[in-house]
C-alpha positions as CSV (number, residue, x, y, z in Angstrom):
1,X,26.3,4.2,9.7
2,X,24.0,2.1,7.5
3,X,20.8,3.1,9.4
4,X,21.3,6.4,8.7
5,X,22.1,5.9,4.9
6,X,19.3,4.1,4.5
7,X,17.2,6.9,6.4
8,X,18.4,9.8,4.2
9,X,17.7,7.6,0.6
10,X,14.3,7.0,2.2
11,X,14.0,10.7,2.9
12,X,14.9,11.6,-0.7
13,X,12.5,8.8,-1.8
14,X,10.0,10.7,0.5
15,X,11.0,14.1,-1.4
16,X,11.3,12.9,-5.5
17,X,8.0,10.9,-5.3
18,X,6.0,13.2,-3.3
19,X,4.1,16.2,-5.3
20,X,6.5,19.1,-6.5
21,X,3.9,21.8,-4.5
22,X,5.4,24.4,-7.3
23,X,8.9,24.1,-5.4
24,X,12.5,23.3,-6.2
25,X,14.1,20.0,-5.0
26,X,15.9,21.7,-2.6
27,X,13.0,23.7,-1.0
28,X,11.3,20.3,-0.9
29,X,14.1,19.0,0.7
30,X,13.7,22.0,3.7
31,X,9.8,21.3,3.1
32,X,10.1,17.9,4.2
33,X,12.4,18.2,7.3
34,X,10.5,21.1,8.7
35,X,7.3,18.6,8.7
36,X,8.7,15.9,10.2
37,X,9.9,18.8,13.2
38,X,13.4,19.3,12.0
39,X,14.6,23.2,11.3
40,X,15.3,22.1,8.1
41,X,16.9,19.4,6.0
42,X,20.7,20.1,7.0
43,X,19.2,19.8,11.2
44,X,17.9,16.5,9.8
45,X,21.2,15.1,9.0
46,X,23.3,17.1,11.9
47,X,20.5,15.2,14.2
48,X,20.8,11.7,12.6
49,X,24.8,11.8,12.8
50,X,24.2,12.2,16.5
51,X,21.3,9.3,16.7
52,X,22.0,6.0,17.3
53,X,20.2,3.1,15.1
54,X,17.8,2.4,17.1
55,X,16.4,6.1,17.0
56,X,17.1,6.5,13.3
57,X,15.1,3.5,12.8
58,X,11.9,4.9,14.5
59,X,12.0,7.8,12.0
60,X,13.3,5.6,9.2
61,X,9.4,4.5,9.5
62,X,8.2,7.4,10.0
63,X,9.9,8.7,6.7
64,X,8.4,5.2,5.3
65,X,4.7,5.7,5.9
66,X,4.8,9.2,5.2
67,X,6.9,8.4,1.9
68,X,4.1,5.7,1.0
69,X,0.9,8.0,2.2
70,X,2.4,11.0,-0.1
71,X,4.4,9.3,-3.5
72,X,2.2,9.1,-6.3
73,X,1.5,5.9,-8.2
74,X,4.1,5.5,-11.6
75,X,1.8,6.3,-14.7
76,X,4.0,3.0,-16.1
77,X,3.1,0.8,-13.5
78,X,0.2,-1.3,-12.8
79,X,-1.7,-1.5,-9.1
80,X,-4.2,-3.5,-7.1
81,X,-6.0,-2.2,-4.5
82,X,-6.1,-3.5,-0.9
83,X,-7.1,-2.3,2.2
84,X,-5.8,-4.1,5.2
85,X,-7.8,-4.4,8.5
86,X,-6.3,-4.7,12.1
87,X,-7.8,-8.1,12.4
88,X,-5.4,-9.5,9.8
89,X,-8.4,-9.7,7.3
90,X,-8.0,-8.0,4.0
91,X,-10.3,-6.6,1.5
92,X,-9.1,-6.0,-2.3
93,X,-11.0,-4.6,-5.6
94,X,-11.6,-8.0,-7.7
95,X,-13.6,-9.3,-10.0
96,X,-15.5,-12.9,-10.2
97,X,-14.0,-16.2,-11.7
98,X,-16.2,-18.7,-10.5
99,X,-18.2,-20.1,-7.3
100,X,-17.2,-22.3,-4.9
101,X,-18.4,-25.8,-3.9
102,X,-20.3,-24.1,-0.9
103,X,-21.9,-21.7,-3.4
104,X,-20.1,-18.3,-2.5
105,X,-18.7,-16.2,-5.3
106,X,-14.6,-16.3,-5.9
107,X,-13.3,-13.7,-6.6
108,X,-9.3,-12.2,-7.5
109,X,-8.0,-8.8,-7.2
110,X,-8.1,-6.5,-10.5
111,X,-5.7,-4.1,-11.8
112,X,-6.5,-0.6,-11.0
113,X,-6.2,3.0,-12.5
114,X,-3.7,3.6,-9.7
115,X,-2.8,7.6,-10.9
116,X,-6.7,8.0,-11.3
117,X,-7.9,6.4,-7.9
118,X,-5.2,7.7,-6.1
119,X,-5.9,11.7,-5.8
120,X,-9.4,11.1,-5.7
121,X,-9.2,8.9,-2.5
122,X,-6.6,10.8,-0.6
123,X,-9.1,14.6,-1.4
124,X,-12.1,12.4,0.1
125,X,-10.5,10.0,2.6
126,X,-10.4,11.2,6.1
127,X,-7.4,8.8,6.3
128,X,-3.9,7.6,4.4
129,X,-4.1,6.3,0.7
130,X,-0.4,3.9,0.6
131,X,1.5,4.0,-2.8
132,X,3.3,0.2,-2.3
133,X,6.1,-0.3,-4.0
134,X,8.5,-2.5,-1.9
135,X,8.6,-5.5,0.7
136,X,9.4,-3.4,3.5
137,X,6.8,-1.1,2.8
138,X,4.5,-3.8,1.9
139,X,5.0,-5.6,5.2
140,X,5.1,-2.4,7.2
141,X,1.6,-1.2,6.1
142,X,0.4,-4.5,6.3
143,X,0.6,-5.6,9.7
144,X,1.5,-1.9,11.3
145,X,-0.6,0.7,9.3
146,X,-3.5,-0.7,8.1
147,X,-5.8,1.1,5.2
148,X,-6.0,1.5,1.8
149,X,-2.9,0.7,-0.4
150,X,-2.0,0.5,-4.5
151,X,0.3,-2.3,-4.2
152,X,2.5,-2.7,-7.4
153,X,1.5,-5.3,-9.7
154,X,4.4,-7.4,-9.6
155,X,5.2,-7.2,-5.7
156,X,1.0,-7.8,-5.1
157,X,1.4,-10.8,-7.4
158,X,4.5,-12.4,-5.5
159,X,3.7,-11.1,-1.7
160,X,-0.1,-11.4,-1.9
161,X,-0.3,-14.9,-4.1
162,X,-2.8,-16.5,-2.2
163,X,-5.1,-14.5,-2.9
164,X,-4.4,-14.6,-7.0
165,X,-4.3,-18.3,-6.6
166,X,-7.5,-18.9,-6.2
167,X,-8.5,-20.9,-9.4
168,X,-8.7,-24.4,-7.6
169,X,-11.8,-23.2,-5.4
170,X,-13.9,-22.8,-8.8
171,X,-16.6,-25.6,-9.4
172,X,-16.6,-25.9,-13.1
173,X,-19.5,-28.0,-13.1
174,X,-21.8,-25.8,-11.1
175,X,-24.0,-23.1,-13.1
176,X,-25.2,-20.1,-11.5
177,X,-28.8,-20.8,-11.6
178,X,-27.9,-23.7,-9.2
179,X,-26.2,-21.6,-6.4
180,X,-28.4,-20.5,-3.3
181,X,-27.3,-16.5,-3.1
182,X,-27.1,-15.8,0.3
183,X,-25.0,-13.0,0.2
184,X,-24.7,-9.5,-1.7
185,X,-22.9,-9.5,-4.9
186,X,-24.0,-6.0,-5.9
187,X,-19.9,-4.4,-5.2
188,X,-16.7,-5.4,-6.6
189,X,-14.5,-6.4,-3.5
190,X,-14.1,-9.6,-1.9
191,X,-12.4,-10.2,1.8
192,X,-9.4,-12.1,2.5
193,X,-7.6,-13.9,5.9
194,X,-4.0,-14.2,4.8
195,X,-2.6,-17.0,6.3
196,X,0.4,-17.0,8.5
197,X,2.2,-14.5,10.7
């Protein structure tokens, strides 16, 4: 009975957060089911009655990801951006704090127009721009979706803290005329292998 709870919230999350399209809540709500292949929103509650968890939890995911590519950031919030690769290696928007005893730039993530970036990206990306707000959504896009995401500033900060905590690699004694550039430092975003699972 939970599964499917959760399942409709997440559907509702999917319908308050996602853009209005000059509809009523409750076209949205019709909207919605008829895009994920339902009739409409009472077939998708008749079908998850019938459903057992296991099923409901496939489109709980579904509902998820679609929720997360769709939902616009919160104007009060602040973001990072991160893009996640298949490879476990992650890139993030950052800005430079120091170099490190081999001479490479360090760099940590910086906070992001989120409702600016946003719009623009999903009009000119050929894939899905994530809106992160939770753990679940943060772990599912991170080691199941891949892409670009806004994380939220607080969940980025706690999740993601390894690569905020970065301050102990800095060389304080090194100045930058010393360091032997090897590498481009003409963008903004640095690359990241998380550790652990």
């Amino acid at each position: 009975m939970s599964a499917s709870i959760d399942c409709v919230e997440n559907f509702k999350q999917l319908v308050r957060r996602s853009p209005d399209l000059g509809m009523g809540y409750t076209e949205r709500l019709h909207f919605h089911a008829r895009e994920m292949g339902f009739n409409n929103y009472d077939h998708f509650l008749l079908t998850l009655a019938k459903l057992s968890d296991d099923r409901i939890g496939k489109i709980n995911t579904k509902l998820l990801r679609l929720a997360c590519a769709r939902m616009m950031p919160k104007a009060n919030q602040d973001y990072y951006e991160f893009i996640a690769n298949k490879d476990r290696r992650m890139r993030f928007f950052s800005h430079w704090i120091g170099w490190d005893k081999r001479g490479k730039e360090v760099r940590v993530p910086s906070l992001i127009n989120a409702p600016y970036c946003v719009p623009r990206f999903r009009e000119r990306l050929d894939a899905p721009v994530y809106v992160i707000e939770t753990r679940e959504q943060l772990r599912a896009w991170q080691h199941k979706w891949h892409g670009m995401a806004y994380v939220n500033q607080p969940l980025a900060e706690r999740e993601l803290h390894l690569a905020f905590d970065r301050e102990q690699d800095v060389m304080h004694d090194i100045r930058s005329e010393d360091i032997d550039r090897d590498e481009d430092y003409s963008h903004n975003y640095a690359t990241w292998y998380p550790s652990g699972k």
